[in-house]
C-alpha positions in Angstrom: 29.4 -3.3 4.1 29.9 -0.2 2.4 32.8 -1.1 0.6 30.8 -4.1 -1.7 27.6 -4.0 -2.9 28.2 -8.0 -1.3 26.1 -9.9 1.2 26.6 -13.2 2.5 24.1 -16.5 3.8 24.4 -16.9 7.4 26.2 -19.5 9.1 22.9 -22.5 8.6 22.7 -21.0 4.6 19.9 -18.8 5.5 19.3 -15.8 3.9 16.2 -13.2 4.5 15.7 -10.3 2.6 13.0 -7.2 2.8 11.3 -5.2 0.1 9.8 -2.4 1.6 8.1 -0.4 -2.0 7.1 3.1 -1.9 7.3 4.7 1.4 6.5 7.8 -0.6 6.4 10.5 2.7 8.2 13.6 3.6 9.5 15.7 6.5 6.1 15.5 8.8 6.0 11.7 8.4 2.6 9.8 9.1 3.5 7.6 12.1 1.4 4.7 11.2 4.2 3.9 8.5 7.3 4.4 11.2 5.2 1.6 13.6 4.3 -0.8 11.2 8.3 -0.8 9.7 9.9 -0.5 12.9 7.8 -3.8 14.1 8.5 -5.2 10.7 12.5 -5.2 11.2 11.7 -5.8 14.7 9.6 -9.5 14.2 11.0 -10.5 11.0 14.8 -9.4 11.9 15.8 -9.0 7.9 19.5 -9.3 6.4 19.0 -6.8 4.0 16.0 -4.4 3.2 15.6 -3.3 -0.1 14.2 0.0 -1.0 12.3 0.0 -4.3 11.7 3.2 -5.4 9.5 6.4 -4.5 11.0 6.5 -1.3 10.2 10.1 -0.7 7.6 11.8 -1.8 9.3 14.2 -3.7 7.4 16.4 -5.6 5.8 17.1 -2.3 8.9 18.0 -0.3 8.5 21.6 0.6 4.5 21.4 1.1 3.0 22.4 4.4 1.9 19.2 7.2 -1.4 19.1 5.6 -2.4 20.3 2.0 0.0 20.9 -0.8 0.2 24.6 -0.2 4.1 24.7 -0.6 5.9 26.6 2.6 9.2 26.9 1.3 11.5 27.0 -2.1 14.7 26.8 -3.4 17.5 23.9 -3.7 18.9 25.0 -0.3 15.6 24.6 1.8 14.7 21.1 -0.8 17.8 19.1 0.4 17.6 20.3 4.0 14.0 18.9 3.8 15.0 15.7 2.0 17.7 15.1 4.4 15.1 14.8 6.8 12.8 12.6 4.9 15.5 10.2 3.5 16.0 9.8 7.8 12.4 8.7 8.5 13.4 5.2 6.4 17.3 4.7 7.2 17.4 5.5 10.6 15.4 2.5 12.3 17.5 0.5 10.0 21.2 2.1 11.6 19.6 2.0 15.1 19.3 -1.9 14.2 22.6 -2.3 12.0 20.4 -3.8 9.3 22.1 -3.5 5.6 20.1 -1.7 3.0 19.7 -0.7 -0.5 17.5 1.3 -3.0 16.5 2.3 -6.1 14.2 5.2 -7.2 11.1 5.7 -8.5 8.9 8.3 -10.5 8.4 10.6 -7.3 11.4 11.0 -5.9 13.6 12.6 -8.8 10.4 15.4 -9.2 12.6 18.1 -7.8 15.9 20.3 -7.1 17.7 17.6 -5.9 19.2 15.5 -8.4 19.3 11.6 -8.1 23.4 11.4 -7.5 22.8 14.4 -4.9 19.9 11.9 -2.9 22.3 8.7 -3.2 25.0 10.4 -1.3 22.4 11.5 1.4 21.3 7.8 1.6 25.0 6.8 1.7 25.8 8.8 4.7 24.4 6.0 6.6 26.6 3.4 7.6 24.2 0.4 6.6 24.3 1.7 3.2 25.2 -0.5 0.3 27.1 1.7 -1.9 25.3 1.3 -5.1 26.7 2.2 -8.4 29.4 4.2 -7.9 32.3 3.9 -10.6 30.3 2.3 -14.0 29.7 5.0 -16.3 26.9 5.6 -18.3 24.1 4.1 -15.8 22.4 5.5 -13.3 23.6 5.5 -9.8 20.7 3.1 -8.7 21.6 0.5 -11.4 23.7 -2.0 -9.9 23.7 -5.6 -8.6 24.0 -7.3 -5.5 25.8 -10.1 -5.5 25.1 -13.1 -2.5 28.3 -15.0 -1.7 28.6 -18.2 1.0 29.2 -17.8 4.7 32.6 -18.7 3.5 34.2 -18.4 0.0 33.9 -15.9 -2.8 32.0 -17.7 -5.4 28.3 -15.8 -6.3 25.7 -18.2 -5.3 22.7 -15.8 -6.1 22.2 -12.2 -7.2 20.2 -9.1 -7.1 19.6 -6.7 -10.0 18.8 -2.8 -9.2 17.3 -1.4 -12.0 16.4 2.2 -12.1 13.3 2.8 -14.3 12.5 6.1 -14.3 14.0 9.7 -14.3 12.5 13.5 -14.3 12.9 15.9 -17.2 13.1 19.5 -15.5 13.3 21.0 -19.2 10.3 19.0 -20.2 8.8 19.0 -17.1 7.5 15.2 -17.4 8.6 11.9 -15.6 10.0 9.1 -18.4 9.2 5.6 -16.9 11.4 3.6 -19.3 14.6 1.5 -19.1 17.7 2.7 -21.2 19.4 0.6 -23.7 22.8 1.1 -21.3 20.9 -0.4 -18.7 20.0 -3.9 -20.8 23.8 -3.9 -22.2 25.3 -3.9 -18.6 23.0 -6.7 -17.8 23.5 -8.9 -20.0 27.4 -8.0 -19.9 27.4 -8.6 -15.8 25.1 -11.8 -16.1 28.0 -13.0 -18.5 30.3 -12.0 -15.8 28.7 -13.8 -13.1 28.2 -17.0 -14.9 32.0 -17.4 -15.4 32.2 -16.8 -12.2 30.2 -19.8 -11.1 32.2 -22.4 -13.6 29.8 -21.6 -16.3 26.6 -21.9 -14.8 24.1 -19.2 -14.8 24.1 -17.2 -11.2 20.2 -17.3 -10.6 18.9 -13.6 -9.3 15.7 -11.6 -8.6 15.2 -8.1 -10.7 14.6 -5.3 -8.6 12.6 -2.3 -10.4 10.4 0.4 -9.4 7.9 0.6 -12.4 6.7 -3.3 -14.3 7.2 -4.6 -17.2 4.7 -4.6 -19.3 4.9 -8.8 -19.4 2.9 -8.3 -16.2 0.3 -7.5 -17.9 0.0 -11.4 -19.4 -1.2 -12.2 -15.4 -4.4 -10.7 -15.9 -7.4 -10.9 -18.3 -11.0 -8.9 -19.0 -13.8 -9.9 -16.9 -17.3 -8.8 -16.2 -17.6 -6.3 -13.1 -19.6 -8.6 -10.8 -16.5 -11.5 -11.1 -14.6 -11.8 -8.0 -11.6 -9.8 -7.8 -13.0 -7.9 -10.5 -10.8 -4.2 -11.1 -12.0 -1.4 -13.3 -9.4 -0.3 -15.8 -8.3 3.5 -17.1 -9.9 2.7 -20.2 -13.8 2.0 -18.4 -13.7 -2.2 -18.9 -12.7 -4.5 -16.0 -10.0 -7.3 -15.3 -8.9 -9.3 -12.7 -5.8 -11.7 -11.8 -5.9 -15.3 -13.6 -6.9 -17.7 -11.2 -5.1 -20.5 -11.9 -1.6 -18.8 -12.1 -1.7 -16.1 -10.1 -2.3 -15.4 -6.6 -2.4 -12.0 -4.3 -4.8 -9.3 -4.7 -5.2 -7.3 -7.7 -6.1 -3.2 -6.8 -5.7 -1.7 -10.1 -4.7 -2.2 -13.3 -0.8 -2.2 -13.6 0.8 0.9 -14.8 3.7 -0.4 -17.1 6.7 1.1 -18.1 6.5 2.8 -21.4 10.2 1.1 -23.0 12.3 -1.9 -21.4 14.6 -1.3 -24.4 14.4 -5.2 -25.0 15.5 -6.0 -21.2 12.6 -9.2 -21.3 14.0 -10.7 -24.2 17.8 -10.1 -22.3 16.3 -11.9 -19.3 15.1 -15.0 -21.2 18.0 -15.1 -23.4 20.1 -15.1 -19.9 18.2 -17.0 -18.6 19.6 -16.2 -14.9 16.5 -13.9 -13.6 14.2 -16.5 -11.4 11.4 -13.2 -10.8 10.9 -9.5 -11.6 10.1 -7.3 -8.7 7.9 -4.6 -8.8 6.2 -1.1 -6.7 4.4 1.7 -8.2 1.3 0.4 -8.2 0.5 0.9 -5.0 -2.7 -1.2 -4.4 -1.3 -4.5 -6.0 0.1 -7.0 -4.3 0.5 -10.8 -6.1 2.7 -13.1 -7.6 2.1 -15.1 -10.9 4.6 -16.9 -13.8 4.7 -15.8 -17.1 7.2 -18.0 -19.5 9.1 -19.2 -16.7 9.8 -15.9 -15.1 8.0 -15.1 -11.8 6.2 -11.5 -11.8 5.9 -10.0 -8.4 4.1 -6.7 -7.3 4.5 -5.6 -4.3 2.3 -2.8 -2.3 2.6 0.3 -1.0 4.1 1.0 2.6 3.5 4.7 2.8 -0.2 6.5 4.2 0.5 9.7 2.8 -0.8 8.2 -0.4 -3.3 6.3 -2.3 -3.8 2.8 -0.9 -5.4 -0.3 1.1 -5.4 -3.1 3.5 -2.6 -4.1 1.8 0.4 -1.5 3.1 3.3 -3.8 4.4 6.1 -5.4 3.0 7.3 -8.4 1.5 9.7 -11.2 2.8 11.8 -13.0 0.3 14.0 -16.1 1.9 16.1 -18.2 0.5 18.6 -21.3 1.5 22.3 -21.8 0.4 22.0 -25.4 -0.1 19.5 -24.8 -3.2 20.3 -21.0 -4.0 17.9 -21.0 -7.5 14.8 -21.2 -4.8 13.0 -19.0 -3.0 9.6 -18.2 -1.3 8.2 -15.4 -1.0 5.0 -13.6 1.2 3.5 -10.6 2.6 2.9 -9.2 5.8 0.4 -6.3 5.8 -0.1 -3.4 8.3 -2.9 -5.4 10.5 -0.1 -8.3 10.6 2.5 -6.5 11.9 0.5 -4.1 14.0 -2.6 -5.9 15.3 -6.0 -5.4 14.8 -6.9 -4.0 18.1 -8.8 -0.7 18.4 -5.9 1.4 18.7 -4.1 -0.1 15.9 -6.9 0.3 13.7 -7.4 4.1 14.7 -3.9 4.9 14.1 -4.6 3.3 10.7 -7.4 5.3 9.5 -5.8 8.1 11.3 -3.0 7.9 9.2 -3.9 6.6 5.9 -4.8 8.6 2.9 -8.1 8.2 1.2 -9.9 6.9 4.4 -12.1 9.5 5.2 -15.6 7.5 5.3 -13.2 5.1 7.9 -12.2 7.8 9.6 -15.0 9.3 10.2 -16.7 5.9 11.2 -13.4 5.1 13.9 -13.8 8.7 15.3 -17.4 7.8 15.7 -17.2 4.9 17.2 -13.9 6.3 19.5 -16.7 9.0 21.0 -19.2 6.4 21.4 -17.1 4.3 23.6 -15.3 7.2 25.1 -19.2 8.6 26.4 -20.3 4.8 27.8 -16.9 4.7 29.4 -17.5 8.0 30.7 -21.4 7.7 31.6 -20.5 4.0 33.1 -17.5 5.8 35.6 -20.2 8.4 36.6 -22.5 5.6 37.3 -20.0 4.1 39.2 -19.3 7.0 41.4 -22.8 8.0 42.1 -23.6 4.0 43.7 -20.7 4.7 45.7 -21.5 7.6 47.6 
């Protein structure tokens, strides 16, 4: 496996992948996020998890347990801390032997460590796919995995790793765009592949931190008392299209600013069955525009913005009709209950849940004194 960014259907022509999208935490990891993925890999026993992007939260690395007050500095103390970090996500997948891959995302170059520097980290595990390693001029997260047969060599379906977005430390600003290297090795490789196959077209899913900005053809205005209604950065409101979408729509998508023509390359391809998205991190839904699939997929990380939605997403597909898939979602309540102690650890854990916390630590007390009055009760009929 670490030789060949390869992975094959089983022996029945099965084949189940997981996207696991921003994880986004750092050395004092929230432990709601470790239960709910370690019961994830646990129930739904993936062949391959696929990282896709903000996988540290890394322009947060060196801050204290709680607040952003930063506690340490330098390159030296940075990559010790994103060594442990990077750990938090690989190692329930080694302790399982369970491939993976990644891309990045807009956090996780914000810092001393450069991209290659955090791809070798992540390739010190032996479940590692190696990732780009030898094609100059791309990034080391741009790169394709190809899915051959239980037996045989030819590529029966595909996975594109696109990375999308890159820190200037000169400029100090994050550039959320897709270089026009990227869209030429694509189109090259999809060339590739297809000859491969005896001419026809290798179908694939796109994996990519940040959206196109086709996704936003998924969605349209709406007044603010429509269901599924979403207020926008610029004060209106929209919501998902009924009739060609489905999922739940948290936010207005944040698109990439340049795709250096990589849409137009898909259709003219013609190989690329969905786009697969993160970033946003309250979105989760699927829809079709012009024959391509658009997927979003939520956040799985608490030390961050977010909702009921935190999971990840299963994508399956069968050897004996390789251009299909289905995909669907399995949220933290679905992988961890929705018992009291699930639900504490929950808003606990998550980010942005204060009024929830407050109201579980209420309600904890509550039972915790009737409990407690009820024992004493108990022990006073008894003598």
């Amino acid at each position: 496996m670490k030789n060949s960014n390869t992975i094959r259907f089983n022996a029945a022509g099965k084949l189940r992948i997981m996207q696991v999208s921003d994880p986004q935490d750092m050395k004092y990891v929230r432990k709601a996020m470790v239960k709910m993925l370690d019961n994830a890999y646990d129930a739904l026993r993936p062949d391959l998890v696929l990282f896709t992007g903000d996988n540290i939260l890394g322009n947060h690395l060196l801050d204290a347990r709680f607040g952003t007050k930063p506690v340490a500095g330098g390159k030296s103390a940075t990559y010790e801390i994103m060594c442990d970090s990077i750990r938090h996500i690989t190692a329930p997948l080694e302790k399982r032997n369970i491939p993976f891959a990644m891309i990045f995302g807009n956090h996780d170059d914000c810092n001393d460590v450069s991209k290659s520097e955090q791809a070798d980290i992540f390739r010190k595990c032996k479940n590692c796919l190696p990732m780009n390693t030898g094609i100059n001029g791309l990034d080391c997260d741009t790169y394709n995995i190809t899915v051959l047969p239980y037996e045989g060599e030819t590529p029966l379906f595909n996975f594109w790793m696109l990375d999308t977005a890159w820190f200037d430390k000169k400029e100090g600003r994050c550039f959320e765009k897709i270089k026009p290297e990227t869209v030429e090795w694509y189109k090259k490789t999809s060339a590739q592949l297809k000859e491969q196959n005896g001419g026809e077209v290798v179908p694939s899913l796109m994996f990519m931190h940040i959206p196109l900005k086709e996704i936003e053809n998924l969605i349209e205005p709406c007044m603010p008392d429509e269901i599924g209604a979403v207020k926008t950065v610029k004060n209106g409101w929209c919501r998902l299209i009924p009739d060609i979408t489905r999922g739940v729509l948290g936010e207005s998508p944040s698109v990439l600013e340049d795709d250096a023509g990589l849409f137009e390359a898909i259709l003219e391809c013609g190989d690329v069955k969905g786009v697969v998205s993160g970033h946003d991190h309250t979105n989760c839904f699927e829809g079709n525009y012009m024959g391509v699939d658009f997927i979003q997929t939520s956040c799985a990380s608490f030390r961050c913005y977010g909702n009921e939605t935190r999971g990840v997403r299963i994508f399956e597909f069968d050897a004996r009709e390789p251009s299909e898939y289905i995909t669907y979602f399995f949220n933290y309540a679905d992988l961890c209950g929705r018992g009291p102690v699930a639900k504490l650890r929950y808003a606990v854990d998550a980010d942005g849940y204060l009024q929830d916390k407050t109201a579980f630590i209420r309600d904890a007390a509550s039972t915790a004194i009737s409990a407690a009055g009820a024992f004493l009760k108990m022990k006073k009929g008894n003598e």
